[in-house]
DOKEMAR-206360 format. One record per residue (C-alpha): residue in three letters; residue number from 1; x, y, z. Coordinates in nm, 2 decimals, padded with zeros to 4 digits. Layout:
// residues N
+-----+-----+--------+--------+--------+
:  aa :   i :      x :      y :      z :
+-----+-----+--------+--------+--------+
: ala : NUM :      X :      Y :      Z :
...
+-----+-----+--------+--------+--------+
//
This chain:
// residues 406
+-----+-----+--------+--------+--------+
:  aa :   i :      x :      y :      z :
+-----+-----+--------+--------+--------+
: unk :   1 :  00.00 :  00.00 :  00.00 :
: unk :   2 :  00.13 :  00.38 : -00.02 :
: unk :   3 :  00.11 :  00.63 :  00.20 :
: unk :   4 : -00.24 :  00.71 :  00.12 :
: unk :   5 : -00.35 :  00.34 :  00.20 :
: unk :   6 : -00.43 :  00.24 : -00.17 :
: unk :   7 : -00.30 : -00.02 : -00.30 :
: unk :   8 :  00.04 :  00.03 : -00.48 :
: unk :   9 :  00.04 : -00.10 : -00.87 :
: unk :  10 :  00.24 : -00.40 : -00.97 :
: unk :  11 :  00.45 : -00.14 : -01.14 :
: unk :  12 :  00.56 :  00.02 : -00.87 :
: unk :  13 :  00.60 : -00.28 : -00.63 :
: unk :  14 :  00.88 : -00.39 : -00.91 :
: unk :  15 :  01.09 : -00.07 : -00.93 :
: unk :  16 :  01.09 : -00.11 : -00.54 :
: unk :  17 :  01.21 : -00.48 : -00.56 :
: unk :  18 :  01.47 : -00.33 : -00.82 :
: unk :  19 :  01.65 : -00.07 : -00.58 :
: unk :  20 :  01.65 : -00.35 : -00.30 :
: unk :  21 :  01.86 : -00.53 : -00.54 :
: unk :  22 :  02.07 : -00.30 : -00.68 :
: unk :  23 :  02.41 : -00.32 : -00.53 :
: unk :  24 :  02.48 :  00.03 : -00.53 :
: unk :  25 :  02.17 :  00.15 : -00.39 :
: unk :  26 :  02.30 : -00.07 : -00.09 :
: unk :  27 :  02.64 :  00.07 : -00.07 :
: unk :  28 :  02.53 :  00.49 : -00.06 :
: unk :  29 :  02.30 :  00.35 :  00.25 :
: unk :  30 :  02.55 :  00.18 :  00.43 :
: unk :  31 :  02.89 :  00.40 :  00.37 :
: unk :  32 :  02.66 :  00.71 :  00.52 :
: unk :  33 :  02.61 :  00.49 :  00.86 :
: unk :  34 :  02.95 :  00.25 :  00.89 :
: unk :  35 :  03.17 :  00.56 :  00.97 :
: unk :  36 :  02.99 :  00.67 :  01.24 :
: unk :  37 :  02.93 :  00.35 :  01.40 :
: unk :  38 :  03.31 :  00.29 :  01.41 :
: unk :  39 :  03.38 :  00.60 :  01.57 :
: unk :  40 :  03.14 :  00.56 :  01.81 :
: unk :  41 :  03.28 :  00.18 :  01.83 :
: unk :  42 :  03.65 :  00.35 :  01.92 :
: unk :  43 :  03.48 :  00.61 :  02.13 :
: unk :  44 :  03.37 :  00.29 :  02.35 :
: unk :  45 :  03.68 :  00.06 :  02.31 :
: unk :  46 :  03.89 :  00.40 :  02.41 :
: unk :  47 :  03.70 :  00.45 :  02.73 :
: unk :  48 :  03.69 :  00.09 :  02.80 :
: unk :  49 :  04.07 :  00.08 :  02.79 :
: unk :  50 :  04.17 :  00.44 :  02.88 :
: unk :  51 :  03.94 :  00.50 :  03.17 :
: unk :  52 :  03.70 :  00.20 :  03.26 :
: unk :  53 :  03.97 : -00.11 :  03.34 :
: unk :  54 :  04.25 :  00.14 :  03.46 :
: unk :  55 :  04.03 :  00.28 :  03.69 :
: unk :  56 :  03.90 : -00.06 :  03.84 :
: unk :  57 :  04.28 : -00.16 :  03.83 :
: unk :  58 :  04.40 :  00.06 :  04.06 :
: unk :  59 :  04.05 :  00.11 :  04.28 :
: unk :  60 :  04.17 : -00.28 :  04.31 :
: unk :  61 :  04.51 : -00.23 :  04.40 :
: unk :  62 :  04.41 :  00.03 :  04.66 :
: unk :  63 :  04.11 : -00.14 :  04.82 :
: unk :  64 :  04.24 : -00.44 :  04.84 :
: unk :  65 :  04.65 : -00.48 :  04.77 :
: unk :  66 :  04.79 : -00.16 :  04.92 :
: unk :  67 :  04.94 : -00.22 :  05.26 :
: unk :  68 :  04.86 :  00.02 :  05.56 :
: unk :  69 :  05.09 :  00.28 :  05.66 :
: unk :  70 :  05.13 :  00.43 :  05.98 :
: unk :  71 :  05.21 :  00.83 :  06.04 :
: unk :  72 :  05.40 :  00.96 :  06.33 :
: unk :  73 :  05.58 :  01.28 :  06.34 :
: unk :  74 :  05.68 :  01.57 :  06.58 :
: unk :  75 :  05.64 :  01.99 :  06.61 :
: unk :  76 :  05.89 :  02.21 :  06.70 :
: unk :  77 :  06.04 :  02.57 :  06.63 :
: unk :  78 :  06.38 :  02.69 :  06.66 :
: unk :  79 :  06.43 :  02.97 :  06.95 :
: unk :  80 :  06.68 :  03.19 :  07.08 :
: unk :  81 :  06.79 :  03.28 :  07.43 :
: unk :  82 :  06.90 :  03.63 :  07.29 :
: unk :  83 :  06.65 :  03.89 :  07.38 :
: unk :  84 :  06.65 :  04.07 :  06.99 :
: unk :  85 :  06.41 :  03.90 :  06.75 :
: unk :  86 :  06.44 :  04.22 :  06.50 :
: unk :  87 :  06.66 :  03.99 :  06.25 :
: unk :  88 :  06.35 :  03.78 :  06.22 :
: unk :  89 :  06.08 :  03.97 :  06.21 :
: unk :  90 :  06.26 :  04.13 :  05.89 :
: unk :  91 :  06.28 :  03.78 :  05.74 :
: unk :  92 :  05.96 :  03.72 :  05.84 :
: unk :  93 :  05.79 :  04.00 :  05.58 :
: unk :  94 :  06.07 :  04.00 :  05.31 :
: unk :  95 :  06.16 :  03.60 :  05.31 :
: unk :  96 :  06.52 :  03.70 :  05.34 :
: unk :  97 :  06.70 :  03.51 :  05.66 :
: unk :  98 :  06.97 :  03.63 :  05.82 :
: unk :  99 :  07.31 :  03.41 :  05.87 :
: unk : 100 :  07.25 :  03.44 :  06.23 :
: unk : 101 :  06.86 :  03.42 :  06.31 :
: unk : 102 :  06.65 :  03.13 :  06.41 :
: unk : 103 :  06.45 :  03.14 :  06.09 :
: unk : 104 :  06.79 :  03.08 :  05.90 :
: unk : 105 :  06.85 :  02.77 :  06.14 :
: unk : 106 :  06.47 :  02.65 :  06.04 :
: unk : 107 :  06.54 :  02.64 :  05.71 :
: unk : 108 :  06.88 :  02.41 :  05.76 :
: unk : 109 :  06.66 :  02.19 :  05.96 :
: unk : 110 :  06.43 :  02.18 :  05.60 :
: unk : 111 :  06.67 :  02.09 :  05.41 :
: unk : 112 :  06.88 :  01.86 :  05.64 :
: unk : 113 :  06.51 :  01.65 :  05.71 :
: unk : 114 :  06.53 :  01.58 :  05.33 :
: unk : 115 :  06.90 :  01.50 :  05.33 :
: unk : 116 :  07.16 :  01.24 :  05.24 :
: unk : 117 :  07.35 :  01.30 :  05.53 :
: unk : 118 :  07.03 :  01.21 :  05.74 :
: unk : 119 :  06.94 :  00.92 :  05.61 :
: unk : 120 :  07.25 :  00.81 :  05.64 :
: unk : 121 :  07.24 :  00.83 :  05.97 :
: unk : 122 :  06.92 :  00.68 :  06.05 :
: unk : 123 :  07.04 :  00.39 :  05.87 :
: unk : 124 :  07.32 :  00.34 :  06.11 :
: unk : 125 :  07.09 :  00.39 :  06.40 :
: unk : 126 :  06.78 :  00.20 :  06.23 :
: unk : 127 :  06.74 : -00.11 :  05.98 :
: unk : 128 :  06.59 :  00.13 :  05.75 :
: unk : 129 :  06.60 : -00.08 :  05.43 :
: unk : 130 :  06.45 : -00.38 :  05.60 :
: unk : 131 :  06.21 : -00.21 :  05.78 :
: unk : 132 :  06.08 : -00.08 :  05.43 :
: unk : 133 :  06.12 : -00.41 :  05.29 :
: unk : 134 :  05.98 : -00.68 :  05.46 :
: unk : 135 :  05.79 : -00.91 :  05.28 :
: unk : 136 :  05.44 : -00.82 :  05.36 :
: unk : 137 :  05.45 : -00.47 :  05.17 :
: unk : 138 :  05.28 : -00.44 :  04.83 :
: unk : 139 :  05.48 : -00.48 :  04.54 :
: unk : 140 :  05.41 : -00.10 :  04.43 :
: unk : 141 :  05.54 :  00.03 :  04.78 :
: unk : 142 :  05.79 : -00.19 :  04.88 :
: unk : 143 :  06.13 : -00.10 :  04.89 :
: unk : 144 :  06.40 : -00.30 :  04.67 :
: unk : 145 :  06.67 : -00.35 :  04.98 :
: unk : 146 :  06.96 : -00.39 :  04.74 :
: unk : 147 :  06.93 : -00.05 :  04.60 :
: unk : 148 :  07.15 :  00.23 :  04.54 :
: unk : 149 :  07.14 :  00.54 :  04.82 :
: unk : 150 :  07.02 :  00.76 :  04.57 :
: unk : 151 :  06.69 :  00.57 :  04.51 :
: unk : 152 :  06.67 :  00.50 :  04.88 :
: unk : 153 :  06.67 :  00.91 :  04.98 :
: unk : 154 :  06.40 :  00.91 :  04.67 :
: unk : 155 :  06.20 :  00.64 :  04.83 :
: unk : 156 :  06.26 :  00.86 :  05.19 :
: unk : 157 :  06.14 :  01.20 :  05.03 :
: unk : 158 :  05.81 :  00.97 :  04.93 :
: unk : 159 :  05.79 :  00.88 :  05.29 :
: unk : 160 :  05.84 :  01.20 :  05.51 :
: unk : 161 :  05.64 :  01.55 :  05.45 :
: unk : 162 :  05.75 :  01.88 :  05.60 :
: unk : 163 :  05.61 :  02.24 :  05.64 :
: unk : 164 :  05.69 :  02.56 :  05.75 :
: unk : 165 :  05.49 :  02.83 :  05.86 :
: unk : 166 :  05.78 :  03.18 :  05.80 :
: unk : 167 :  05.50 :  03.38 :  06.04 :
: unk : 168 :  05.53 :  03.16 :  06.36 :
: unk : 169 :  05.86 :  03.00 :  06.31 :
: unk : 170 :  05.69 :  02.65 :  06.36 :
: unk : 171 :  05.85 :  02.34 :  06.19 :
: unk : 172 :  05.66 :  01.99 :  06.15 :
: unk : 173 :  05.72 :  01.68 :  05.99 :
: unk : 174 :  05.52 :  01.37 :  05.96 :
: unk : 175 :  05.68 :  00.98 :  05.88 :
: unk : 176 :  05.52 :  00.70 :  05.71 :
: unk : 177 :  05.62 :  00.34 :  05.78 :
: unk : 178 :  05.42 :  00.04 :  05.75 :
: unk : 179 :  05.40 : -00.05 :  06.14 :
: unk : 180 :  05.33 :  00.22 :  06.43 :
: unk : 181 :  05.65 :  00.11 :  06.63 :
: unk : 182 :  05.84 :  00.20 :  06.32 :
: unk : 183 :  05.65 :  00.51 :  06.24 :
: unk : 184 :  05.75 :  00.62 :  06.60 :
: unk : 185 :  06.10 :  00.55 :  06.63 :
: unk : 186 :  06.20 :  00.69 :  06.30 :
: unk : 187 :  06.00 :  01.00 :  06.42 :
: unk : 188 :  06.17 :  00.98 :  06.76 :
: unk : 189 :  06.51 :  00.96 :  06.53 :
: unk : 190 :  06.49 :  01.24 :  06.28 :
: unk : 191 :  06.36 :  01.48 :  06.62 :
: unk : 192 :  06.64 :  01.38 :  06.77 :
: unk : 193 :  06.92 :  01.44 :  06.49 :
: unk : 194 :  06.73 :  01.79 :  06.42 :
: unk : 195 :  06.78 :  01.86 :  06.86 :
: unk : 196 :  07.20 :  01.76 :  06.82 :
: unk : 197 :  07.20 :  01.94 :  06.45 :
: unk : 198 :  07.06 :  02.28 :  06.62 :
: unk : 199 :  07.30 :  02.19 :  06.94 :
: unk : 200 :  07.62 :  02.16 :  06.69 :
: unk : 201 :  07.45 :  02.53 :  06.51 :
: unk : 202 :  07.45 :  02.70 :  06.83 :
: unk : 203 :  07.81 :  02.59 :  06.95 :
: unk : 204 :  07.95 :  02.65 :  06.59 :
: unk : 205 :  07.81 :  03.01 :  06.65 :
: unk : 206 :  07.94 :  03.02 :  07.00 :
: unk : 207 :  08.32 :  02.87 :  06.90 :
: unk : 208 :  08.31 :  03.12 :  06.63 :
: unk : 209 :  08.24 :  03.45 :  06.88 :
: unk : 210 :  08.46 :  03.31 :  07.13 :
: unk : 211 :  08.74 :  03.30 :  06.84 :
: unk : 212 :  08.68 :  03.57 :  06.71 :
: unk : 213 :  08.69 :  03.77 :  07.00 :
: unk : 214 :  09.02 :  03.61 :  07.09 :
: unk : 215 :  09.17 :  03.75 :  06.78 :
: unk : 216 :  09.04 :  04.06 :  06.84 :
: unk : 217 :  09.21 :  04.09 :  07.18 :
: unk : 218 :  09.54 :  03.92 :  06.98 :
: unk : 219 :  09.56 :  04.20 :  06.78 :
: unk : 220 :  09.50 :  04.47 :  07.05 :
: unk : 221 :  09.77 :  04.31 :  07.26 :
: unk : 222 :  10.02 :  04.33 :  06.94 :
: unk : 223 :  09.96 :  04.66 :  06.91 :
: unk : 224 :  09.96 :  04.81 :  07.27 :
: unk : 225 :  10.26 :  04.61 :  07.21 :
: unk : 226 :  10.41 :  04.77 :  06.95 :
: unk : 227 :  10.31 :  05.12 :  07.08 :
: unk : 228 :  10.52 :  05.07 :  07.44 :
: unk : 229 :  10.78 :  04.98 :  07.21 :
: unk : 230 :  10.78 :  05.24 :  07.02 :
: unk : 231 :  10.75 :  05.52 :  07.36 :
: unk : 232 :  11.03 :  05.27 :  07.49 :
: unk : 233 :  11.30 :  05.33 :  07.16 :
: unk : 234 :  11.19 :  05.74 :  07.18 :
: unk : 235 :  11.27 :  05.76 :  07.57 :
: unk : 236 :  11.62 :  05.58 :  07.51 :
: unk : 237 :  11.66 :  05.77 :  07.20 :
: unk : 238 :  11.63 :  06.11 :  07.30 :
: unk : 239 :  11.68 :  06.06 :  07.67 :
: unk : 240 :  11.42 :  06.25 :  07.84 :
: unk : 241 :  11.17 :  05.99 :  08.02 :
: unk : 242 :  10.87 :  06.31 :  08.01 :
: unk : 243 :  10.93 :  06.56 :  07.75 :
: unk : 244 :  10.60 :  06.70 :  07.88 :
: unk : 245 :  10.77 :  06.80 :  08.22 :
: unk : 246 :  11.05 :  06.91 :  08.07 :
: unk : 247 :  10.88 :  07.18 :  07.82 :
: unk : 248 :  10.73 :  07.24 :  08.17 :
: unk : 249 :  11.04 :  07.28 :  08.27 :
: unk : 250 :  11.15 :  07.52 :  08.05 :
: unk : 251 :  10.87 :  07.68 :  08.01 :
: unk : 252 :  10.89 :  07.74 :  08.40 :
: unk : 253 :  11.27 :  07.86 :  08.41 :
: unk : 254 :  11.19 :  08.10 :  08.10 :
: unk : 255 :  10.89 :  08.24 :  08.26 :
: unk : 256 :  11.14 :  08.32 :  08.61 :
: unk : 257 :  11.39 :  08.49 :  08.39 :
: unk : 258 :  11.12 :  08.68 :  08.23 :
: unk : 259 :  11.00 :  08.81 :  08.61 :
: unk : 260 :  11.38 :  08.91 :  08.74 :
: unk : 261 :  11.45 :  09.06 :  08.39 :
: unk : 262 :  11.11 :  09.30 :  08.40 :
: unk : 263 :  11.20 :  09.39 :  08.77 :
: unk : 264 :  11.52 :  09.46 :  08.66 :
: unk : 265 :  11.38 :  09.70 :  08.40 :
: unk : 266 :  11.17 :  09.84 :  08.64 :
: unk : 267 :  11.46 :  09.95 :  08.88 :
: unk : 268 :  11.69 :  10.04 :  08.56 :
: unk : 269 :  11.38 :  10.30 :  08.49 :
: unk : 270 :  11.38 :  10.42 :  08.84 :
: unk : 271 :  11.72 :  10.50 :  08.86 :
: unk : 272 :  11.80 :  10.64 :  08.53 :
: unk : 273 :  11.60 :  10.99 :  08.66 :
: unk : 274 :  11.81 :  10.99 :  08.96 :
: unk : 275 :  12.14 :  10.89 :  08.92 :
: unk : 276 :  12.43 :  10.99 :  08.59 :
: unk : 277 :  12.43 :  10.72 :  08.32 :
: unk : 278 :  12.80 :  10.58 :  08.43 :
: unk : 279 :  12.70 :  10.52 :  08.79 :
: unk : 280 :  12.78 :  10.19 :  08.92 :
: unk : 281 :  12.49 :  10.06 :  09.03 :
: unk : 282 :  12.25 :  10.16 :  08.73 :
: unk : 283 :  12.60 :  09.99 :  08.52 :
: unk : 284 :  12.54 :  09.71 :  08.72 :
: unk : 285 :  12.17 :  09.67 :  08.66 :
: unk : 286 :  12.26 :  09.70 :  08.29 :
: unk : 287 :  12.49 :  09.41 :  08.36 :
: unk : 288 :  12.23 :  09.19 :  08.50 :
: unk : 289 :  11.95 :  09.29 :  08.23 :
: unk : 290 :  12.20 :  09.21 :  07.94 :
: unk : 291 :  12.27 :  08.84 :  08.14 :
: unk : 292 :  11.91 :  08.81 :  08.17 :
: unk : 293 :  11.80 :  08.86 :  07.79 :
: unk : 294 :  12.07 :  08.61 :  07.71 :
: unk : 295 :  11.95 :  08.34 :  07.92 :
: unk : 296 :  11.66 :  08.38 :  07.79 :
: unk : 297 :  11.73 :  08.37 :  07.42 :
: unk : 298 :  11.90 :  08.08 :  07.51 :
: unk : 299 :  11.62 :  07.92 :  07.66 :
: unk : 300 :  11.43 :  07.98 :  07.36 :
: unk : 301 :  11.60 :  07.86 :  07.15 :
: unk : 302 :  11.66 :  07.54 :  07.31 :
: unk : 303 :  11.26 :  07.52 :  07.31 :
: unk : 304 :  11.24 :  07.60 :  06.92 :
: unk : 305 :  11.58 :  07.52 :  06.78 :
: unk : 306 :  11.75 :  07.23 :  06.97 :
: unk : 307 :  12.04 :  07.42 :  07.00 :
: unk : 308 :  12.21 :  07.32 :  07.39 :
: unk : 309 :  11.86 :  07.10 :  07.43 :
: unk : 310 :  11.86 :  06.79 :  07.71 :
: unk : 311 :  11.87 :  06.46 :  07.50 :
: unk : 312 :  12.12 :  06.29 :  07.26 :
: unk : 313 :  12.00 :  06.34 :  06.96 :
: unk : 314 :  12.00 :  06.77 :  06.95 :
: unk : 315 :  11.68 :  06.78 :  06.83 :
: unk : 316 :  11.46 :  07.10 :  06.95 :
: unk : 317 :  11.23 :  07.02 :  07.23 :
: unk : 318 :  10.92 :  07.13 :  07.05 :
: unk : 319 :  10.99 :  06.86 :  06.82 :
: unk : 320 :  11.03 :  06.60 :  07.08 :
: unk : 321 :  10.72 :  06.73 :  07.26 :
: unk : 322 :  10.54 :  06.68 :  06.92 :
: unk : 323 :  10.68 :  06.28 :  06.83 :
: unk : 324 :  10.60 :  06.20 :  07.23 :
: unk : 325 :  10.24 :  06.33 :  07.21 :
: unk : 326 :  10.17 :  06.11 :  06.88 :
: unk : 327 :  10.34 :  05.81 :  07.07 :
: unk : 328 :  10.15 :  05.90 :  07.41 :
: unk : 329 :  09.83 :  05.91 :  07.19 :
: unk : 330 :  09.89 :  05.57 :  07.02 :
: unk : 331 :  09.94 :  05.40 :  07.33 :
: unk : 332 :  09.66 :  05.52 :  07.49 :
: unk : 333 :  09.39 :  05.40 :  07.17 :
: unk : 334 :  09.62 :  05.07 :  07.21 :
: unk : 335 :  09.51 :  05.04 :  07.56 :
: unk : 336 :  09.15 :  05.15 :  07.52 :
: unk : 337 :  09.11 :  04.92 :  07.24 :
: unk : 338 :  09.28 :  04.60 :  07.43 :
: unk : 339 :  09.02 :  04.68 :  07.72 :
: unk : 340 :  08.76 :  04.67 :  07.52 :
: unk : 341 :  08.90 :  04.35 :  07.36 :
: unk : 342 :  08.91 :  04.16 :  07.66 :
: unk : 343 :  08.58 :  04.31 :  07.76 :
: unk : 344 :  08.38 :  04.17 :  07.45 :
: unk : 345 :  08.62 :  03.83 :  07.51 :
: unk : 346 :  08.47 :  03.78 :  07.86 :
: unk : 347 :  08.11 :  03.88 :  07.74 :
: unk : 348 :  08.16 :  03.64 :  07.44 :
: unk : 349 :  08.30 :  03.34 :  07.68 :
: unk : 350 :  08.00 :  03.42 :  07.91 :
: unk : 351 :  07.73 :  03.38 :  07.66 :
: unk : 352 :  07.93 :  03.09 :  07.50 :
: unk : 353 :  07.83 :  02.91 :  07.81 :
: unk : 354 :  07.46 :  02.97 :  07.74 :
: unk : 355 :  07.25 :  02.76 :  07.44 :
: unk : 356 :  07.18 :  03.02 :  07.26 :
: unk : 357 :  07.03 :  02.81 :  06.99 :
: unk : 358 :  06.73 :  02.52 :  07.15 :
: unk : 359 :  06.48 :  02.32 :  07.00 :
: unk : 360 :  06.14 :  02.44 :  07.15 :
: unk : 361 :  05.94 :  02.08 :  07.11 :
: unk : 362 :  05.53 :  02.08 :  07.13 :
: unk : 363 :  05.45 :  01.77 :  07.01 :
: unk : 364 :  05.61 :  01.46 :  07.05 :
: unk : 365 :  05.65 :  01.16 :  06.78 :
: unk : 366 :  05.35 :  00.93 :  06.92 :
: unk : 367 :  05.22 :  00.56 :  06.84 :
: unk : 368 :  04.97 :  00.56 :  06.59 :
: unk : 369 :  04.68 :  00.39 :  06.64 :
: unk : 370 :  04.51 :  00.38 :  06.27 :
: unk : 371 :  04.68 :  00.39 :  05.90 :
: unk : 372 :  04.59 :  00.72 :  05.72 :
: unk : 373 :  04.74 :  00.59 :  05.46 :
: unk : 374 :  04.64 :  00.49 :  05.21 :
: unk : 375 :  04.30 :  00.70 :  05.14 :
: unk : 376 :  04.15 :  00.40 :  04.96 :
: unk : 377 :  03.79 :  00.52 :  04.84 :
: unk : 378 :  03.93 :  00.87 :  04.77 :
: unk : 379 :  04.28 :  00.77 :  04.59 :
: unk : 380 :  04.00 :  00.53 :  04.38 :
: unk : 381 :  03.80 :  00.82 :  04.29 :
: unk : 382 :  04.08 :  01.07 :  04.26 :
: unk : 383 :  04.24 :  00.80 :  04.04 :
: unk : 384 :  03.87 :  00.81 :  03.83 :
: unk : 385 :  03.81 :  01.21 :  03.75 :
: unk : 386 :  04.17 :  01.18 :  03.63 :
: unk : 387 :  04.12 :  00.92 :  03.42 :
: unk : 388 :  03.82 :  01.06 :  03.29 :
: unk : 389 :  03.92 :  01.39 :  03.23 :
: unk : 390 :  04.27 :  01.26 :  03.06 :
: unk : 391 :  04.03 :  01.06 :  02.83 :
: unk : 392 :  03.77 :  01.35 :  02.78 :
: unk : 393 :  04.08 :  01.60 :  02.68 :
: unk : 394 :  04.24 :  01.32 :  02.44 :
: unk : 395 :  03.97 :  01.23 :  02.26 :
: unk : 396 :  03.87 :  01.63 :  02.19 :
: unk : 397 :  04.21 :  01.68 :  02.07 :
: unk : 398 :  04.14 :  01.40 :  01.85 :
: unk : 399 :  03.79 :  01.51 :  01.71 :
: unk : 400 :  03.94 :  01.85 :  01.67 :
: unk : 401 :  04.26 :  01.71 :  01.50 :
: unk : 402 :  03.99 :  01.51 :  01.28 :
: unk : 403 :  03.76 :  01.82 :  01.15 :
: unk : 404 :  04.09 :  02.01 :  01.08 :
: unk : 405 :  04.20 :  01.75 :  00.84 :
: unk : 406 :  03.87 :  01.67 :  00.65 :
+-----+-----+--------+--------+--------+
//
């Protein structure tokens, strides 16, 4: 019948049976439809493989093969006995740490958690490898006990966490093992190499001061040294113990001359209105002025010249007063400077015999009581959305790739 509900004519019914039969008819029906199908065939097998039996793989393996492990781990922060915390507040807000603070120390710790050298010695002080090895540990986790240290302190990073909060100053760490007694002890271990690592800091730091300080007060003494030694030559030299007192000297005997020869003066002036110009005692007091100038200029000139001057050497007293001040005045910044050597010695020896650097411990490495690890359910459905979303993002690039070639 057609689509009217008559009847169709033998005629028709014919040309109907003819296009059935025709091959090619067959073929334009079919190659519109077999493309798609096999994509969406691909689409299926893709999912199947990419996302459906991985996903049930590893939701196996962690439901059902992945061995427990246990977490222990410890709290601490780095302190100071010094009063001044102005070093680390500034690292605090700018991230830089001084060679000398506590946050500087918390960030050796950090690195030194994560470190050959620490593993190396837990393994003297723990059967690390066997612990990590023993035969009831999944394939996937266990550790091969013949390996190199290299891939051991890879396989550690995988089992130890760290963080650091640069506001507080608080360090924690957290170990995984496959028992709680082992979780614990290699807690109880790592705390206690990160206590003796902060100890060896803190006496480095105080061995250093103390050091330093005694070169400081070295190299005062050589100098104070070296100045007496130098006051010593120019007293020997020039003969004169004080030059000071001896310009006082001088200074005094000149000033004396100066006194008699002005009252001299004074009685020459009196006379000379009362008596003749040859009389004997106005001759006399000429006499006694002309002596008097003399010693004077003589006196002088031992002051400024050198010329008839106390000491060896001739040289003029003003000169000797001038070397013996510069020599006077070294000494004395030599012996300032070597008390205040041996003042910052004693105060470096008395805070040398403080621990200046400590390891301020809140919680303790304790005995776990249930594995957090692994997160079965979620690892399995973490382990799904990635698979899925890996699969959705391939096969868009592949569609996309597709339509850019047709």
């Amino acid at each position: 019948m057609d689509g009217k509900g008559e009847p169709m004519s033998q005629e028709a019914l014919n040309k109907v049976v003819e296009l059935k039969a025709s091959p090619g008819a067959g073929t334009k029906v079919t190659a519109g439809l077999r493309p798609k199908a096999l994509r969406r065939r691909m689409l299926v097998i893709s999912f199947l493989l990419c996302v459906v039996l991985p996903a049930i793989l590893g939701s196996a393996y962690f439901l059902f093969v992945a061995s427990d492990r246990y977490v222990s781990g410890a709290g601490f922060a780095v302190r100071s006995m010094e009063s001044g915390g102005g070093a680390d507040l500034f690292g605090t807000f700018t991230g830089l740490a001084d060679a000398g603070s506590t946050t500087s120390d918390s960030h050796i710790l950090l690195k030194y958690l994560r470190s050959r050298t620490m593993l190396e010695q837990l393994e003297r002080d723990f059967p690390l490898r066997q612990a990590f090895s023993a035969p009831g540990i999944d394939f996937l986790s266990r550790l091969d006990p013949g390996s190199e240290i290299e891939h051991v302190l890879d396989y550690w990073e995988g089992m130890i966490s760290t963080t650091y909060d640069n506001m507080s100053g608080i360090l924690t760490f957290s170990v995984q093992a496959f028992t709680p007694a082992d979780a614990e002890r290699i807690a109880r271990l790592v705390l206690e190499y990160c206590t003796q690592l902060v100890n060896d800091l803190s006496e480095k730091a105080r061995a250093d001061a103390v050091a330093f300080a005694e070169g400081e007060v070295q190299r005062a003494e050589e100098r104070l040294r070296a100045a007496t030694e130098n006051l010593r030559n120019f007293r020997e030299s020039e003969q004169s113990i004080d030059p000071t007192r001896s310009a006082e000297m001088q200074i005094q005997i000149v000033g004396a001359l100066e006194r008699q020869l002005l009252d001299i003066r004074a009685r020459i002036a009196a006379l000379e209105g009362t008596v003749d110009a040859d009389s004997p005692a106005l001759q006399s007091l000429r006499r006694q002025e002309d002596a008097l100038e003399r010693q004077i200029e003589a006196k002088q000139s031992e002051i400024t010249s050198g010329e008839k001057v106390i000491g060896a050497s001739g040289s003029a007293l003003s000169g000797q007063l001038a070397t013996y001040e510069a020599l006077e005045v070294e000494r004395n910044f030599a012996q300032q400077a070597y008390a205040s050597a041996l003042s910052s010695l004693e105060k470096a020896r008395v805070e040398a015999g403080r621990q200046q650097r400590y390891l301020a411990v809140y919680e303790w490495p304790a005995l776990a009581e249930y594995p957090l690890y692994p997160r079965r359910v979620l690892n399995s459905l973490l382990l799904t959305v990635v698979l899925c979303a890996v699969w959705g993002i391939g096969a868009l690039i592949v569609y996309a790739v597709r339509d850019h070639l047709s």
